[in-house]
N, C-alpha and C positions, 0 to 999 in steps of 0.2 A: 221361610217364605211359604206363606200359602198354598196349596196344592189346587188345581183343578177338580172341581168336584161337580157334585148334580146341584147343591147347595148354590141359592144365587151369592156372588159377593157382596153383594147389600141390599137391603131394602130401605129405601130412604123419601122421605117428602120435601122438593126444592122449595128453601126459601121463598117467602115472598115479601121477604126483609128490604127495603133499600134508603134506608136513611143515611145519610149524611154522605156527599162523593167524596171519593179520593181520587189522589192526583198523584203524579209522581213527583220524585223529591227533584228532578229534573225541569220540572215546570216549566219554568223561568230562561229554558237554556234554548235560544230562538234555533241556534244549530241542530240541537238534539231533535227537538220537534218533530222532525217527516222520521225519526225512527221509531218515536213514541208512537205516534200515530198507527203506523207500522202493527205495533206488539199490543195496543188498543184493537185496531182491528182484531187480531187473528185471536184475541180473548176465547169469542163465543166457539170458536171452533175447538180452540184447547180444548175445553170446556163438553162441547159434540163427540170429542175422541177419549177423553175421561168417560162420559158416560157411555160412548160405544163398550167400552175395553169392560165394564163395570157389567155391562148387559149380555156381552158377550163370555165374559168368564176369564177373561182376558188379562192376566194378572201381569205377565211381563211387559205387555204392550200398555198397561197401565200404570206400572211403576217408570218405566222410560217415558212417557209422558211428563207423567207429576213428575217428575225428575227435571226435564228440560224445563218446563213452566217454572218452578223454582229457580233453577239458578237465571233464566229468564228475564223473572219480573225480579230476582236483584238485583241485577247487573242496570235493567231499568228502572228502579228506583221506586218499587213496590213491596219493599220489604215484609209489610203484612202479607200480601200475595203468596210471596217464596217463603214464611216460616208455616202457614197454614196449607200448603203443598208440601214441606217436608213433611208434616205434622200429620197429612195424611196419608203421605208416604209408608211413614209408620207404622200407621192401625195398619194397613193392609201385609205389610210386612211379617209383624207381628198376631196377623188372624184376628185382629181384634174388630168384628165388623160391628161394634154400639160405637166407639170411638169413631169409625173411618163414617159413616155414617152421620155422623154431629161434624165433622172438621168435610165432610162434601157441601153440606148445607151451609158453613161458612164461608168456604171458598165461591162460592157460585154468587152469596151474599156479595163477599169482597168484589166479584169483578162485575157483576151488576152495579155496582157505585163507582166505576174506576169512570172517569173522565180525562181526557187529553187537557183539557184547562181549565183554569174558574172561568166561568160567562163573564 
């Protein structure tokens, strides 16, 4: 794992990708709904606390993050969400900041498209 250094953990430029939404594989599930909605909301905040942790140097509180958001948006039925939060899990894991870097700018992509339903 990574060490705390003076080095930022990333420099990166957010997507401004957002073609095509996603949905969860749950859609359809009138019950599941007010949960979905739920983990829809709290997206942007994940998302607020990644790059806090990211800006702050913040490596454990940023792997505990990506870690919850991963098994998260499995368990809710965003499978792309949770393999590109393990995925980024990784690179940071592993010091690899071009990798963590390219998989932040997807992830941010992915939950920019994520929608609670089709219209």
């Amino acid at each position: 794992m990574p060490s705390r250094t003076s080095e930022p953990l990333l420099s990166h430029n957010r997507s401004t990708t957002t073609s095509g939404f996603i949905y969860s594989e749950f859609a359809d599930d009138a019950e599941f709904l007010p949960l979905l909605a739920d983990f829809v909301e709290q997206l942007p905040v994940k998302l607020e606390a990644i790059h806090r942790a990211v800006e702050h140097q913040e490596v454990a509180e940023l792997i505990q993050v990506l870690h919850q958001l991963k098994g998260a948006a499995g368990g809710y039925g965003f499978p792309s969400i949770s393999n590109v939060a393990l995925m980024l899990m990784q690179a940071y894991q592993e010091n690899d900041l071009t990798t963590a870097a390219q998989r932040l700018n997807e992830l941010e992509d992915l939950c920019r498209r994520v929608r609670l339903q089709p219209d």
